[in-house]
Every structure is written in structure tokens, then in C-alpha cells.
C-alpha positions as MATLAB code, in Angstrom:
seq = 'XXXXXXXXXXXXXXXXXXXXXXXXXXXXXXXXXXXXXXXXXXXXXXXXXXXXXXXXXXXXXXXXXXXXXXXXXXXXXXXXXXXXXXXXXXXXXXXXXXXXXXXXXXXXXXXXXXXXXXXXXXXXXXXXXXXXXXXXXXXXXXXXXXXXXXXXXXXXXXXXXXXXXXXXXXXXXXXXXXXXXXXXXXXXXXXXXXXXXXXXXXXXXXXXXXXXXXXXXXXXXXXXXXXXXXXXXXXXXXXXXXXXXXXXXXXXXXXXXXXXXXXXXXXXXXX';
ca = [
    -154.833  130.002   38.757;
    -151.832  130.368   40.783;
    -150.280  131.572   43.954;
    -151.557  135.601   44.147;
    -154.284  134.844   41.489;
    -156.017  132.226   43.318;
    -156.110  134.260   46.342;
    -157.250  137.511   44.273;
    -160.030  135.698   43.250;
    -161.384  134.133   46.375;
    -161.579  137.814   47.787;
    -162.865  138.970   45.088;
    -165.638  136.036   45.506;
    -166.321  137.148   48.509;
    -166.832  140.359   47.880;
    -169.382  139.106   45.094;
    -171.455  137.531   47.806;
    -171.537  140.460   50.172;
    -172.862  142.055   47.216;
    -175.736  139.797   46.181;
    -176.919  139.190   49.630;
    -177.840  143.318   49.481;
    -181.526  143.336   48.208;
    -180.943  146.187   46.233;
    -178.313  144.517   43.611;
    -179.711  142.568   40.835;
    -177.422  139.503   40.564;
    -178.565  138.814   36.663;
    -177.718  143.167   35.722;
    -174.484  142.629   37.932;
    -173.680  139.778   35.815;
    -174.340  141.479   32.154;
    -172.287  143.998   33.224;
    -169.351  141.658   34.794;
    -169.792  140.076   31.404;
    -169.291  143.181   29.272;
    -165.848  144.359   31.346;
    -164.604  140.825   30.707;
    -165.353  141.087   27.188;
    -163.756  144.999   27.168;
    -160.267  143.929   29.196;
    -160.134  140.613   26.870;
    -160.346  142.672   24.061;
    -158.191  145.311   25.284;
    -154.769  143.868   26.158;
    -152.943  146.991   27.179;
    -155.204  147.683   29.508;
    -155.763  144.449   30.985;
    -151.432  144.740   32.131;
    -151.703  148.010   33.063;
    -154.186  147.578   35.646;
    -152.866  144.219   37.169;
    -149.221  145.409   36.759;
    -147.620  144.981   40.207;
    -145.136  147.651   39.913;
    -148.619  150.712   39.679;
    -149.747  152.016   42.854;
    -152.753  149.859   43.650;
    -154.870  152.716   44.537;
    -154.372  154.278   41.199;
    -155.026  151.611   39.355;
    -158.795  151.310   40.878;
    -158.955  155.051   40.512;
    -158.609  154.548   36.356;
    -160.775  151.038   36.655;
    -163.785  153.668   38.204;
    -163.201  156.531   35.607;
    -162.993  153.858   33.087;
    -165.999  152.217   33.864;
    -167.885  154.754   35.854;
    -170.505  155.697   33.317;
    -170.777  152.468   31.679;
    -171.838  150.347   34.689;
    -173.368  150.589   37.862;
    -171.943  151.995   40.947;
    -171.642  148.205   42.315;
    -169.969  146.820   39.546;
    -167.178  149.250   38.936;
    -166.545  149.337   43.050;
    -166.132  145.597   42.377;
    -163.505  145.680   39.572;
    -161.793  148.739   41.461;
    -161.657  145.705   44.711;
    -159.960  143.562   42.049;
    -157.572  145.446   40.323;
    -155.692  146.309   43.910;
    -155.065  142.736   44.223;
    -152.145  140.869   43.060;
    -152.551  138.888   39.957;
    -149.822  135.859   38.776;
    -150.879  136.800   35.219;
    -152.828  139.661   33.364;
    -154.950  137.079   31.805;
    -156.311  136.066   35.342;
    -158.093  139.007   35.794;
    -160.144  138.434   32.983;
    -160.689  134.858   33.764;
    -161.877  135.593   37.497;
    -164.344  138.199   36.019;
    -165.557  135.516   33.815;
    -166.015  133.500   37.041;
    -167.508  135.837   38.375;
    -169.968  136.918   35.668;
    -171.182  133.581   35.769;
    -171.343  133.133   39.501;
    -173.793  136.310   39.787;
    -175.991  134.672   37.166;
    -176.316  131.033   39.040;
    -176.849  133.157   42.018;
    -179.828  134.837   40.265;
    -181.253  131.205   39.496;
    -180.459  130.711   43.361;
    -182.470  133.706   44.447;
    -185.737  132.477   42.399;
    -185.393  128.900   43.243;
    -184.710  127.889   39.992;
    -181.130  126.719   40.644;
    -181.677  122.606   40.439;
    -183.129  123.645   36.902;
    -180.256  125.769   36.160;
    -177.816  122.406   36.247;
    -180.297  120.034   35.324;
    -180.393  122.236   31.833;
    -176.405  122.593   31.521;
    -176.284  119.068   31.996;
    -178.979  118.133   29.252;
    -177.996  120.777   27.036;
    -174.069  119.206   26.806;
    -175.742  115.641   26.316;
    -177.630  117.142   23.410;
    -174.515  119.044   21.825;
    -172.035  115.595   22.451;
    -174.790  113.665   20.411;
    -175.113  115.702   18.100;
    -171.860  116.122   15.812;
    -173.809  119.095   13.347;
    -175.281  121.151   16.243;
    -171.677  120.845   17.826;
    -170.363  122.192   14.163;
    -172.181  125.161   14.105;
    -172.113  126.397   17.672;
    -167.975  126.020   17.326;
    -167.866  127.270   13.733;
    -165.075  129.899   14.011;
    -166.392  131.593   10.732;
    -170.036  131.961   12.409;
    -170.943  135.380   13.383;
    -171.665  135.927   16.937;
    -175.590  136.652   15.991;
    -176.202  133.890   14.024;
    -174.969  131.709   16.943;
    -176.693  133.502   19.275;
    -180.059  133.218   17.028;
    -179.412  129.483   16.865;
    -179.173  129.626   20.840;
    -182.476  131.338   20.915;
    -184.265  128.830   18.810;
    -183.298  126.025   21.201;
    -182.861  127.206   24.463;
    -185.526  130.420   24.116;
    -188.814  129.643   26.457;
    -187.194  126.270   27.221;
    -184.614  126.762   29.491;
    -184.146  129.198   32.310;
    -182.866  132.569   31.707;
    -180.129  132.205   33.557;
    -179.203  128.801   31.463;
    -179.625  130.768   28.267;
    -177.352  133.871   29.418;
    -174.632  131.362   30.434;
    -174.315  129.345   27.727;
    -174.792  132.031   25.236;
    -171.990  133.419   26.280;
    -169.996  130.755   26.345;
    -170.791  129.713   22.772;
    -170.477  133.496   21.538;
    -167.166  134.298   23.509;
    -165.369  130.773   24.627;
    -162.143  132.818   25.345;
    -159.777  129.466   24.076;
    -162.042  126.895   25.939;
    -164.063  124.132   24.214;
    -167.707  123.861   24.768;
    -167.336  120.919   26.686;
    -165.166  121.726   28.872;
    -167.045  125.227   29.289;
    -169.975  123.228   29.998;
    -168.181  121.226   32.421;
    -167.118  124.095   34.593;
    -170.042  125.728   34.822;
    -171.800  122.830   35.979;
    -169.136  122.628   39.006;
    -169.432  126.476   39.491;
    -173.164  126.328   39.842;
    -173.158  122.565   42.315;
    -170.551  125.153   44.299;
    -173.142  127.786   44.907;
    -174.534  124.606   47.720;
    -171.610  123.402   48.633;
    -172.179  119.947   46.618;
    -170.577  118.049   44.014;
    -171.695  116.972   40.913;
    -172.070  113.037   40.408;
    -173.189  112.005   36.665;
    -175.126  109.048   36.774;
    -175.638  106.692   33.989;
    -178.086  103.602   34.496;
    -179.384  100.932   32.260;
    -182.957  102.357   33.173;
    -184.201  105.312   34.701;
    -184.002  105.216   38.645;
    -186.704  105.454   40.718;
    -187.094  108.868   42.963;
    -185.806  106.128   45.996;
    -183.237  105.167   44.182;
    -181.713  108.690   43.825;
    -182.589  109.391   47.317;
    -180.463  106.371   48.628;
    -177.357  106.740   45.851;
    -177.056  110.685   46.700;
    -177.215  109.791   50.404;
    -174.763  107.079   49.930;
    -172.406  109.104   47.891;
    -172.527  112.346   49.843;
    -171.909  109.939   53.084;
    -168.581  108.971   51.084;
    -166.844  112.352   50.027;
    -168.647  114.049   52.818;
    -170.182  117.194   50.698;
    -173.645  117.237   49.283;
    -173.880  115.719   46.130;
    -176.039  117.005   42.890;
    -177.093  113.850   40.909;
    -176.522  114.414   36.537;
    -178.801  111.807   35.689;
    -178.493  110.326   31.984;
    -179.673  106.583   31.015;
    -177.999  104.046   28.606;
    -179.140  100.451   28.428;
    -175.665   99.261   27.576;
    -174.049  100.169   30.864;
    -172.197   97.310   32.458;
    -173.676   96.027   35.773;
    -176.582   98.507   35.342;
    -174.971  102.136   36.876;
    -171.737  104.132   36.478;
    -171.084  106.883   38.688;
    -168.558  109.064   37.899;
    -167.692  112.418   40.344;
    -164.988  114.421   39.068;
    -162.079  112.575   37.429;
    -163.378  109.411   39.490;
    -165.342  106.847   38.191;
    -166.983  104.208   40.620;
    -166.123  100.855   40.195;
    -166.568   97.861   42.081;
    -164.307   98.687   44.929;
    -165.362  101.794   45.298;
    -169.285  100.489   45.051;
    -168.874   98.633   48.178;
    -167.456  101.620   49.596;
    -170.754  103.513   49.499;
    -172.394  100.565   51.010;
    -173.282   97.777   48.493;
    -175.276  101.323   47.171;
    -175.513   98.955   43.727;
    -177.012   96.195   45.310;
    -179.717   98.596   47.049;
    -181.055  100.755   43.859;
    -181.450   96.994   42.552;
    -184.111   96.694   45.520;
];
């Protein structure tokens, strides 16, 4: 996002946390229904420009988002649309793409709520190793001529009383309604969105063998010393890594230069 858009949906963010931090708003039922009016204004295109068309008074545009959705949702959800639909958007597709953003935010901070957020990312990050192993599984969950329940009854039979709620919602949806994005990538970005809800970034780890619970302590020290955030370790393990560890944050991948960087951290997970 652009310009108006990216500032639209920063508010709107905002206005998403003032909301969840209220004891009497579900995060997961705010997402579901954040969910369902992205999947209405994606669907209906009309709609979507008439309520982020700049030349409508901005007022009356939140008045039709509340009779619109007024019945359908609760009182918090609509009052949150109406918040976004008087904001400037670049694009009409932004608006659905922020309450994408946002569906998913409320559900990781659900996860946060019950402490279950480290398991939340540990299972996004598993679950796209399992899929980019596995070209069948990838087949099927991508299969354009799949119905929606079938995938969604394929999710259930590996993700149902194995992963988190939250992890299931998430990347149901994503699989059932990818809106144009690939499943990796999807994956991808909800793995940043949920390291954002503590301020960290994501590392992904690979290692000849599996480090020791030192080892991570000292690399995630070492790296969140270098980029100065907090830093959420993806772990994975494959014996024919070079040198014994990649590291890879964002579209950076550690190498030798950067290793001494984070102070010979290479030479310490060897001790």
C-alpha cells in the first residue's frame, strides 16, 4: 500500500488495538466477522468503490457501511469498518486488503491473549515446511477446481486438534480465499504479521543439527543485538547446510561477513 492507504491502515490498526485491549471484545468473533466483510466487499465490487470513493461525503459513506452491516455483525465491528471507510484509500482494493490484515491481526491477538502466540508461529512456520515438501498436498490445497469444503475438510484432517485454533482459522482462510496470493507467500506474511504483534522479527534458522536451548539463547541474543528488534527464531534442520547454520531475516541471508558481525555468533553455537 501506498501514500493515503498506508496511512488508512495504520489508523485503522490502531483503532483495532484500542478495541482488543477492551475485555469485553472477543478478538477471535471480531476476527470471523472482519473476515466475512472482507469476503462480502471482495465479492462485491461496486460497493467496495462506492464506499472508498473520495469524491462521497465521508460521513455518509460510514452511515451506509453501519446500515449495511448493522445486523450482520456486532456493534464493534461495523463501528470499525464505519472508522475505515472515512479514510482515504489510494485504491478500492486496499480496503479489502487492510480488512484482511486486520482479520488476521485480531486472530494472532487472540493467540496473544491465551499465551499461545509462540505456538501460533511455530505452527505457520511448520505447516509451510510441510506444504513446500510436499508437491501433492501443495496440489490440492491450490487446486482452483477444489471446492472451498473439500479444502477446508482436508485442513481439518491435518491441522484439527493439532494446531491452535487460531493457526487453523488463519490458514484456512488463506487456503479457502487466497484473494491472488500464493500460499507461500500468504504463509510468509502472516508469519511477519504475527512476530509484529511483539515487536520482533522473524529469523529462519537452518542448522546441520538441531541447536541446543543455549544455542538459541545466544544466536537470538546475538541477532536481536544486530538489527536492534527482538527476534523470533523459525527453526528448521538440514544436514547439508554449508558451515553448519544459515540465517536468513527477511530478504537477508547471513553470510560470513555478516556472521562476524553478530559476534563470531557461528563460532559460539559451535561451543
Amino acid at each position: 500500500m501506498n501514500g493515503a492507504s498506508r496511512e488508512a491502515l495504520a489508523a485503522a490498526r490502531e483503532r483495532l488495538d484500542a478495541l482488543t485491549d477492551s475485555t469485553s471484545v472477543n478478538a477471535g468473533s471480531l476476527a470471523d466477522e472482519l473476515a466475512a466483510v472482507t469476503a462480502l466487499l471482495d465479492r462485491e465490487v461496486s460497493l467496495r468503490r462506492v464506499l472508498t470513493d473520495p469524491a462521497q461525503d465521508a460521513e455518509a459513506k460510514a452511515g451506509l457501511a453501519q446500515r449495511l452491516l448493522g445486523t450482520q455483525v456486532s456493534g464493534p465491528t461495523a463501528d470499525l469498518v464505519a472508522g475505515m471507510v472515512r479514510s482515504r484509500w489510494s485504491q478500492s482494493r486496499d480496503l479489502v486488503d487492510a480488512l484482511e490484515v486486520l482479520a488476521d491481526t485480531a486472530d494472532l491477538t487472540a493467540a496473544q491473549q491465551a499465551g499461545k502466540l509462540d505456538d501460533v508461529e511455530d505452527e505457520l512456520f511448520r505447516f509451510g515446511r510441510i506444504v513446500s515438501g510436499s508437491t501433492e498436498l501443495r496440489a490440492a490445497l491450490t487446486d482452483r477446481k477444489a471446492t472451498t469444503s473439500a479444502k477446508g475438510e482436508l485442513l481439518r484432517s491435518l491441522l484439527g486438534g493439532r494446531a491452535q485454533p487460531a493457526t487453523e482459522r488463519l490458514v484456512t482462510r488463506l487456503v479457502t480465499a487466497p484473494r491472488g496470493r500464493s500460499l507461500e507467500s500468504g504463509l510468509e506474511s502472516l508469519s511477519k504479521l504475527a512476530a509484529e504483534r511483539r515487536d520482533r522479527m522473524v529469523a529462519i534458522v537452518t542448522s546441520a543439527v538441531p541447536l541446543s536451548d543455549p544455542q538459541k539463547q545466544r544466536l537470538g541474543a546475538a541477532l536481536a543485538k544486530l538489527y536492534g528488534r527482538k527476534m523470533h527464531l523459525n527453526l528448521d534442520v538440514d544436514p547439508e547446510v554449508l558451515g553448519g547454520i544459515r540465517v536468513q531475516v527477511g530478504d537477508e541471508l547471513i553470510n560470513g561477513s555478516l556472521a562476524d558481525r553478530i559476534e563470531d555468533a557461528g563460532r559460539r553455537l559451535a561451543g
